[in-house]
NUNUTI-663203 format. One record per residue: residue in one letter; x, y, z of N, C-alpha, C, CB in turn. Coordinates in steps of 0.02 Angstrom, whole numbers, plus 50000, padded with zeros to 5 digits. Glycine has a CB too. Example, Ala and Ser with C-alpha at 12.3 -4.5 7.8 and 13.67 -1.06 7.14 Angstrom:
# NUNUTI-663203
A506604971650390506154977550390506604983550390505654977650452;S506424988850354506844994750357506455000250394507044997050286;
//
This chain:
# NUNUTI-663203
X515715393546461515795386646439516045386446367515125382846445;X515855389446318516065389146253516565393846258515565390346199;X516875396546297517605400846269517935396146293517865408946295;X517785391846360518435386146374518435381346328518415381946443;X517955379946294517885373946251518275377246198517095371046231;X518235382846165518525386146125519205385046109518425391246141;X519585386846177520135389146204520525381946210520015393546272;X520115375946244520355367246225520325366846157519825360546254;X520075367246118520075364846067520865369646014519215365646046;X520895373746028521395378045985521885373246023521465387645992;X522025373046098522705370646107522745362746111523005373746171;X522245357446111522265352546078522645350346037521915352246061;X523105344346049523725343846002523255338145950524615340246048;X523525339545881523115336545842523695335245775522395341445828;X523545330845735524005329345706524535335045648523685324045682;X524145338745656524235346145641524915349445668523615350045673;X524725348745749525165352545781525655347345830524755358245820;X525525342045806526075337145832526775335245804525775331445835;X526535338045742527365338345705527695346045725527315337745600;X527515349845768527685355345784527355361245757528245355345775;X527105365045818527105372445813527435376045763527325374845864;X527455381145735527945384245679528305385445723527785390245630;X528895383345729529815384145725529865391745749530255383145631;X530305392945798530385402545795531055402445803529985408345863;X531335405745792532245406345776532605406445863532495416645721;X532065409745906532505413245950531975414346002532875420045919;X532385413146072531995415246133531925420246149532115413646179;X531945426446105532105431346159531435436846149532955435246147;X531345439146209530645441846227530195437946247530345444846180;X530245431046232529645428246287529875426646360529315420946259;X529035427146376528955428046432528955420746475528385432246434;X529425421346535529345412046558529355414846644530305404246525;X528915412046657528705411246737529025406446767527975409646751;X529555410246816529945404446883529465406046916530765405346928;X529145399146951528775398047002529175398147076528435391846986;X529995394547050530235394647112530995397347092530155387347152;X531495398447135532255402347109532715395947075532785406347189;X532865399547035533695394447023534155396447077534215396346940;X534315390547082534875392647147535555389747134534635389247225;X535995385847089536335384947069536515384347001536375382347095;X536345384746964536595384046854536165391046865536075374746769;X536745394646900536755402746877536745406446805537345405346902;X537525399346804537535402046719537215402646669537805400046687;X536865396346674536235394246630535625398846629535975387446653;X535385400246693534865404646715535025411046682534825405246791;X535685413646695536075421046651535905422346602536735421346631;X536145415046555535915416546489535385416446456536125414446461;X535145412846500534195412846466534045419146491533485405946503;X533995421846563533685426946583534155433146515533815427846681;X534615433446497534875438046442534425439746378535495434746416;X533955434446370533775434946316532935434146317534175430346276;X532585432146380531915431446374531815435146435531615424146366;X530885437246444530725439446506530625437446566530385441446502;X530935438346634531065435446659530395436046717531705436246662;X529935433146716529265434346790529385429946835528385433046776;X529645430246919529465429946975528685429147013529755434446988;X528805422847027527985421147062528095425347116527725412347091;X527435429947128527295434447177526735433347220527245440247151;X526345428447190525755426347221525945424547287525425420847185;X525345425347326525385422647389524985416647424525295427647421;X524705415047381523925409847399523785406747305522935417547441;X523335401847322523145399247267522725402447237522975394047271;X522185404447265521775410347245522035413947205521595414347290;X522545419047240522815423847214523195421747134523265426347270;X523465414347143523895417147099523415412847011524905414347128;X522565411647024522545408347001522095415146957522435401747030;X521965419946999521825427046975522375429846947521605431547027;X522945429446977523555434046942523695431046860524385432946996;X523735423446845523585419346795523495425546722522845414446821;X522715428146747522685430846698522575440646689522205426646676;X523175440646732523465447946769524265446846733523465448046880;X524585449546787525325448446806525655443446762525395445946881;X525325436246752525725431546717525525430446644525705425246752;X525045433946619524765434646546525275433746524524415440546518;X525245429246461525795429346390526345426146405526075436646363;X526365424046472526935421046489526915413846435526945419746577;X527685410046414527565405046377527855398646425527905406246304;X528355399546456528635393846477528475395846547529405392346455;X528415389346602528355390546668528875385146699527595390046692;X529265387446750529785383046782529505380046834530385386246804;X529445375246900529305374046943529905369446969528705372346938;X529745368347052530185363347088529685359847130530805366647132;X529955353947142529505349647151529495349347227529645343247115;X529875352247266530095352347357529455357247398531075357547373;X529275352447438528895352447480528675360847504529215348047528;X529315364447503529485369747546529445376447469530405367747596;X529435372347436529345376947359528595381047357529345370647280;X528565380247290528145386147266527305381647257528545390047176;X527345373647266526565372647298526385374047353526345366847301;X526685375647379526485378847465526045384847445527275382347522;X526155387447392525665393547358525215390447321526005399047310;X525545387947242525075387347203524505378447209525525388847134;X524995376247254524545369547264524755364947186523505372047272;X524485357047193524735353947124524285357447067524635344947121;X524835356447003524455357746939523875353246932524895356846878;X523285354046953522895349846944522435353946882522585347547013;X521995347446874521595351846813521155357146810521225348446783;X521155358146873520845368846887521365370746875520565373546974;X521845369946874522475375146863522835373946813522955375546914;X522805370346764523025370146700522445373246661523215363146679;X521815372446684521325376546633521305381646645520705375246625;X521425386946683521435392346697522105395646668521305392646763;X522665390446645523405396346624523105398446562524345392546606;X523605403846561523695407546504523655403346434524335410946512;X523215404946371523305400746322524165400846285522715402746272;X524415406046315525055408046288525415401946326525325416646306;X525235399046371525995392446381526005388446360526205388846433;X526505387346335526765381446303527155375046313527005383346272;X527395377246373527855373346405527795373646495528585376046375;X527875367746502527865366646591528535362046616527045361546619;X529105365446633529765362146639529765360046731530475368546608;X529565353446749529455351246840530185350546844528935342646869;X530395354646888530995349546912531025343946972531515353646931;X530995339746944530815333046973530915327746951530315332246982;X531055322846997531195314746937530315311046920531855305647001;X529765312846982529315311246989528845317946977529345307747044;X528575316346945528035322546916527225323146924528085322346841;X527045317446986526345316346997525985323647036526295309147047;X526515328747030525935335447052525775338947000526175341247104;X525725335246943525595340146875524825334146846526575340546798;X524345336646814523915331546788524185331746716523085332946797;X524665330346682524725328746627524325326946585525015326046626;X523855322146584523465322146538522905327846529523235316346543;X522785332546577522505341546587522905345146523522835346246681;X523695344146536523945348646503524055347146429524475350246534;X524065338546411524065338146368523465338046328524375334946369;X522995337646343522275342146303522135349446292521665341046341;X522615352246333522635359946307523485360646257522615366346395;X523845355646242524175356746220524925358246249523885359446197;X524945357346319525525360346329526005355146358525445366246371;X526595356746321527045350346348527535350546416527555348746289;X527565345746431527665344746519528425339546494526755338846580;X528845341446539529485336846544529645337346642530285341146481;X529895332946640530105331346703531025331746714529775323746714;X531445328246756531975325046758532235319146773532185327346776;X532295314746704532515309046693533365308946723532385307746616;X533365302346748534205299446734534545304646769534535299146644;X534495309346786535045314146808535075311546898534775323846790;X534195309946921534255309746984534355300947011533585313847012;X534605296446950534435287746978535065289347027534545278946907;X535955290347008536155291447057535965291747132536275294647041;X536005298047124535865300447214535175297147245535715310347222;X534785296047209534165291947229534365284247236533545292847172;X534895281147218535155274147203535355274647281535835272747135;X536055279547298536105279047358536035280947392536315278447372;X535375283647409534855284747480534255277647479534305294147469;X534315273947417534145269747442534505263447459533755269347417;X535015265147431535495259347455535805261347545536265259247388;X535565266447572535805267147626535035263747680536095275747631;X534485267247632533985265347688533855256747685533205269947673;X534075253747641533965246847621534635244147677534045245147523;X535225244947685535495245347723535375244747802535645248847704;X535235250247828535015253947906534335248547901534785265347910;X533965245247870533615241447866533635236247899533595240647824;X533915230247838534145224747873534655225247934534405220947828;X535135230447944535575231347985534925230648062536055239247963;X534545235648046534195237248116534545244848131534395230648185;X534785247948100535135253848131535015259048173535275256648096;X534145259548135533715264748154533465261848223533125266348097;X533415255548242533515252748300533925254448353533625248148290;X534395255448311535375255048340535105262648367536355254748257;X534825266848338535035273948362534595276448381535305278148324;X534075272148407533515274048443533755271648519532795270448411;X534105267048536534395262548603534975269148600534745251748589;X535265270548570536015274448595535685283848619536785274548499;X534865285048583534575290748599534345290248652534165292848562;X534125285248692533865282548751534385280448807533465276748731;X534925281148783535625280548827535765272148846535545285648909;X535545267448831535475260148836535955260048799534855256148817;X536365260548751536985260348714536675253648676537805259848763;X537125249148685537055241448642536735236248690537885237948616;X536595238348743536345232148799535695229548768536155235048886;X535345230048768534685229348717534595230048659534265232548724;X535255230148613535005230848536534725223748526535655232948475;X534155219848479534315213248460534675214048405533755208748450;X534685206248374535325205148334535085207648253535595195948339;X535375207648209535085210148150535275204648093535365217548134;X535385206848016535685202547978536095206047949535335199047939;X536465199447904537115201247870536585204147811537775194147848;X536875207947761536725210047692536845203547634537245216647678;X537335197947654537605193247614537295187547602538125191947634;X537105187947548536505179647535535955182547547536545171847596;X535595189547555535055187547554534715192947500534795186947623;X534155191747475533685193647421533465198947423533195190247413;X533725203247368533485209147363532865209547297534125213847355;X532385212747320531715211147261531485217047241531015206947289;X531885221247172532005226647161531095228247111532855227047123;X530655232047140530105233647092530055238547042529635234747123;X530245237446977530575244646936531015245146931530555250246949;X531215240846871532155242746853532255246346803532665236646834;X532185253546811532435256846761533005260946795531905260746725;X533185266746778533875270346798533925267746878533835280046789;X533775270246916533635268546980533725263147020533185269046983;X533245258646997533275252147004533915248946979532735249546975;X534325249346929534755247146896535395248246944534745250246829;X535365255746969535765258047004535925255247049535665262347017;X535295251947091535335251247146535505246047161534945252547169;X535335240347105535625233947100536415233647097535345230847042;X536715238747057537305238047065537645238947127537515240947028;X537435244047152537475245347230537605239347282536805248347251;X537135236047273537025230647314537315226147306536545228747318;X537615223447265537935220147230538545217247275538075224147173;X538655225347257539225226447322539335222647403539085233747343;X538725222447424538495220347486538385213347504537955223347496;X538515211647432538385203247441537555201847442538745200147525;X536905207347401536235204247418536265200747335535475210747444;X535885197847336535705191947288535075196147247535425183747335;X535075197047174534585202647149534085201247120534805206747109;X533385201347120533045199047103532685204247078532885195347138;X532075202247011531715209546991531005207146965532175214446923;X530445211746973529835213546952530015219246902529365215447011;X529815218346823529745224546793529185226046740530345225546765;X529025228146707528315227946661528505223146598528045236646629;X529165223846595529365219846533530095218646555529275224046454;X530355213546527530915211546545531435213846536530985207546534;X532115214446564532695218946518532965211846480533455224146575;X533285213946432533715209946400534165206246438534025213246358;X534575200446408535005195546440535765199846475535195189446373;X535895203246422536545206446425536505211846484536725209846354;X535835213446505535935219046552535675215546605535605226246537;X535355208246613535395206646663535995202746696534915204446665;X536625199646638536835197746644537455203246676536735194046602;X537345210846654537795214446690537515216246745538045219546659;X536975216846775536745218646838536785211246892535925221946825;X536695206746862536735199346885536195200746927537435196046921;X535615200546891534875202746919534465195746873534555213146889;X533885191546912533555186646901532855189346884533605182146953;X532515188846837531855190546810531405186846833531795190346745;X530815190046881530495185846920529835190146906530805184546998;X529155185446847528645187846807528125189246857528435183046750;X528065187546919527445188346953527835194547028527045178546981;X527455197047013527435205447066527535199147164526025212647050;X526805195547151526885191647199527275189447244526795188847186;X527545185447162528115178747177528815182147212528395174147089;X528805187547196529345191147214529215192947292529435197347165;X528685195347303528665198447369528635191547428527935203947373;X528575188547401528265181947449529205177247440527245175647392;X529645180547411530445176747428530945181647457530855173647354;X530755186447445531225192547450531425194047521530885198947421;X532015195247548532315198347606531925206047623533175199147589;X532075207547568532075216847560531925217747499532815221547571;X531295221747498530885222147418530895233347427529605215847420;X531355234047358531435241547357530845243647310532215244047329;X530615249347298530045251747253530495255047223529405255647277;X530335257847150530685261147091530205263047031531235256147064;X529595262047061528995262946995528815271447003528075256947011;X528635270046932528205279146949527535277946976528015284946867;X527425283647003526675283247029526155286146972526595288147103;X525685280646955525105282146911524535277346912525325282546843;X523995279346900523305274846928523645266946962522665272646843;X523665263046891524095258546924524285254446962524285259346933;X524975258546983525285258847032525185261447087525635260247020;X524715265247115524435269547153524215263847209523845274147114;X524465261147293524355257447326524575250947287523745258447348;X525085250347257525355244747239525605239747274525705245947209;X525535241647328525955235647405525365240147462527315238047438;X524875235547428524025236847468524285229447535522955233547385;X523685232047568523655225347628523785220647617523165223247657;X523535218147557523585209547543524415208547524523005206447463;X524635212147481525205212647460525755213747516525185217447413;X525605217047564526125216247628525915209947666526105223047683;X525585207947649525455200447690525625194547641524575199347716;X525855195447585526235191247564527055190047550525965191047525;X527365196047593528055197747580528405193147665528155208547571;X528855191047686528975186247728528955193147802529795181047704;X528795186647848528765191547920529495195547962528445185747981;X529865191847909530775195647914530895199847868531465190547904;X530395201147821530675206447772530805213147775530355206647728;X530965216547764530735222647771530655227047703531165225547818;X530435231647682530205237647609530575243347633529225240547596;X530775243547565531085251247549530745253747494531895251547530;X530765260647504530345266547457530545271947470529605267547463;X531135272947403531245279447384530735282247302532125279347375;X530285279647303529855281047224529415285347241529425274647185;X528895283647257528225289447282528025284847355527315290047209;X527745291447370527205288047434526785284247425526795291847468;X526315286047368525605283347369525675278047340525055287247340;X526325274847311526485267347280526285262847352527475266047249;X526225264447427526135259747462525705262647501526635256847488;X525095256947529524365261647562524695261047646523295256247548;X524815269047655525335270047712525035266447753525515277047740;X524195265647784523885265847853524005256147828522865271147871;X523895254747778524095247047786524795243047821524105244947718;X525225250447789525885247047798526145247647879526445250647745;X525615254647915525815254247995525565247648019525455260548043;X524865246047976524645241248027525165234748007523735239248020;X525515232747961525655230847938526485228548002525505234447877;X526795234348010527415236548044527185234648117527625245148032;X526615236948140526445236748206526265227948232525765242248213;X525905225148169525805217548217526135212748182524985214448227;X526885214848154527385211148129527205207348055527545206348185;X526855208348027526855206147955527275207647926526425207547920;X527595210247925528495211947911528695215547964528745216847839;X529625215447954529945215948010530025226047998530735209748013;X530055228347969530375234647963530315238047885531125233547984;X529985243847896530375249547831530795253747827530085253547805;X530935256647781531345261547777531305267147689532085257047793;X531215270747729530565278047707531095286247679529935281147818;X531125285447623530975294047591530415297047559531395295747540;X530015291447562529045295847538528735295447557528575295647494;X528185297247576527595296347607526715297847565527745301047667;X526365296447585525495293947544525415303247548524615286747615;X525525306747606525335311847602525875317147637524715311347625;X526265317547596526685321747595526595330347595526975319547548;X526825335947634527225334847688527285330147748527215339247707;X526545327547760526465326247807526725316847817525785329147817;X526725316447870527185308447881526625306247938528245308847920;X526355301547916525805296047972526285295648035525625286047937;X526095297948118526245301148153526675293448197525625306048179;X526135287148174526535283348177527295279748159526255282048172;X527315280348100528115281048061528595283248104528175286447999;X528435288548148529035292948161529025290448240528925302348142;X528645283948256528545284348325529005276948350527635284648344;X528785273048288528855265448280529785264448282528415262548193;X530145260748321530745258248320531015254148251530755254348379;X530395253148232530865248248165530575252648086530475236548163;X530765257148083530385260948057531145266948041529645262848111;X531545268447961531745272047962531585278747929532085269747959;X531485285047939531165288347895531585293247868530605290747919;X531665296547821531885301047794531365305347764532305298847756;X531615313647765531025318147732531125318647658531015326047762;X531115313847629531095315947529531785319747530530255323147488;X532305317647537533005319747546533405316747472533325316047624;X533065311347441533395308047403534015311747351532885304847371;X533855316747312533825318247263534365326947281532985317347239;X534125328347358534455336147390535255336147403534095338147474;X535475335147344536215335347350536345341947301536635327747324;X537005344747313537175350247284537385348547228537565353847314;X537645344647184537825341347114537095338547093538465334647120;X536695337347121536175333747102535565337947061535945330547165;X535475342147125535345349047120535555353747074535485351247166;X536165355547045536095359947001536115355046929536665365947011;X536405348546937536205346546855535505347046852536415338446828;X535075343746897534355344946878534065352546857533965342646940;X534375357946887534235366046877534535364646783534905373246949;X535065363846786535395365446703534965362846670536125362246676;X534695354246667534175349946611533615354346600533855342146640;X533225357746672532725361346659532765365046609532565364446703;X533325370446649533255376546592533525375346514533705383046620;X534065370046512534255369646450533685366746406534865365646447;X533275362846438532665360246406531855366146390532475353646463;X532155370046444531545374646420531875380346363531165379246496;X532575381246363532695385646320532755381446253533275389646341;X532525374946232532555372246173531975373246146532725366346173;X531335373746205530785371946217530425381346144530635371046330;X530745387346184530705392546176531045395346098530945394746236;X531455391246078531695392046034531665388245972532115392746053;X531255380745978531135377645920530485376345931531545372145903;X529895378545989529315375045995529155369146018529125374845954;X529745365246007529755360346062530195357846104529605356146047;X529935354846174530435355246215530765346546175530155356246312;X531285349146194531875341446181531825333846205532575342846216;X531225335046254531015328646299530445329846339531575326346347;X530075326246346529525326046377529335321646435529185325146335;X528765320946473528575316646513528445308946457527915320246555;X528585304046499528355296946439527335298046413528485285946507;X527235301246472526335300446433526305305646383525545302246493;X526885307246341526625315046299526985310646236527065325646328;X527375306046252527895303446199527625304946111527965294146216;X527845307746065527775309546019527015312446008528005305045985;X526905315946040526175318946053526285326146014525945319946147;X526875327646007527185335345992527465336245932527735337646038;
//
């Protein structure tokens, strides 16, 4: 008990060590743990691996690697991760706060690659001191249009459409769907993403409407031609098609709970490309199943890998597996931000950007 208390308290960021760690000229010889491979910004990977040590997660279990910790991964300073399902939590499980107290006092840095970073406990790491960055802005793109497609296949009914043409019924039984034109899109979270997506739509003829924590300015609503609408409510209870775009945190956590899908219209339908747990899934089947809205359309889920068995069963119901973001351009800028951010990280003590809950913490 008093060596962990010990051991918090040294890496405790304090006003001391928030103006920075002492400065070191150069990365080379430390030690940084890929949890998972680079697979494209070779180059990038080249040159860092040129100059620091390079450790491979070998672990096989959480156990194991929470023993290897202080084996095999000793002294390590920087640790890489990816945020895909099929990655390296399949071993180590989320950074939760058993597993940030157990690293090495030697890390310093935790680089997620991810736009959403809720498998790390950040506020864990930031009491031992260690700074956590994610990936901003690189992924609103490709996340803009996977949701501008599932918002789409939505109101269209598509996923309808191609459930009748899998069943060989072709079009004899499709019902009818709607136009995209004139009707209300009720964007929750307009930041990169959201912004994106409005423009997107735009396109389509939906009419833009927004929930945000604070308002954007005139000029950027006036370029998105997006309407500021102060109640979370008021929005869900006019909206055609209400998209999610928030991060997931206490919060937000079941933010489109039961009551909240029973105030959105019985033609509407939700899109969510943000997190799963922004909507309480078993509400939203029951929700889907006795028509309190007409349809979703899905890249996250409450408990991911796994997808409520219903989702995948239901006709009005489109799902995607967390695809948003798995593009090959998408994909390696997010690989380059990492590493270019952890090799800033290694070489001045601090990384260049952080998660927003660490904001000048460093």
């Amino acid at each position: 008990m008093l060596a962990r208390l010990s051991r918090t308290l040294r890496r405790a960021p304090t006003p001391a060590n928030r103006t920075g760690r002492m400065a070191v000229s150069s990365a080379a010889g430390k030690k940084v743990l890929f949890l998972d491979r680079i697979r494209l910004a070779r180059a990038d990977y080249d040159a860092l691996a040129a100059d620091v040590e390079v450790i491979h997660n070998t672990s096989a279990s959480r156990a194991e690697f929470l023993a290897d910790l202080e084996t095999k991964y000793a002294g390590v300073e920087g640790v890489y991760r990816h945020f895909k399902a099929s990655a390296s939590i399949q071993v180590t499980g989320r950074f939760d706060a058993e597993l940030v107290e157990r690293l090495p006092d030697s890390v310093n840095f935790i680089c997620h690659n991810g736009a959403g970073y809720d498998q790390i406990d950040v506020a864990a790491c930031t009491a031992r001191g260690i700074q956590v960055s994610a990936v901003p802005h690189v992924t609103d793109a490709a996340t803009a249009d996977t949701a501008c497609f599932l918002l789409l296949g939505a109101v269209r009914r598509f996923g309808l459409a191609l459930a009748h043409a899998r069943r060989g019924t072709f079009n004899a039984d499709v019902p009818l769907a709607h136009d995209p034109a004139g009707k209300v899109l009720g964007i929750v979270g307009m930041g990169g993403i959201g912004r994106a997506l409005a423009l997107r739509a735009r396109a389509f003829g939906f009419v833009i409407k927004y929930h945000n924590r604070t308002r954007l300015g005139c000029e950027v609503e006036d370029a998105l031609g997006a309407t500021y609408v102060d109640s979370l409510d008021d929005l869900l209870a006019t909206a055609d098609a209400v998209s999610l775009h928030c991060p997931l945190n206490p919060k937000t956590r079941h933010l489109l709970s039961a009551d909240r899908l029973r105030r959105m219209k019985s033609s509407a339908v939700l899109v969510n490309t943000a997190r799963g747990p922004v909507v309480d899934e078993v509400a939203l089947v029951a929700a889907l199943e006795d028509g309190t809205i007409a349809g979703a359309a899905l890249d996250v889920y409450e408990h991911e890998p796994a997808i409520h068995p219903r989702l995948l069963e239901m006709d009005n119901v489109l799902a995607l597996p967390h695809v948003a973001t798995v593009t090959r351009e998408t994909q390696e800028r997010m690989e380059e931000v990492c590493l270019r951010n952890l090799r800033q990280g290694l070489e001045t003590g601090k990384l260049g950007f952080t998660v927003s809950e660490q904001k000048g913490m460093f």
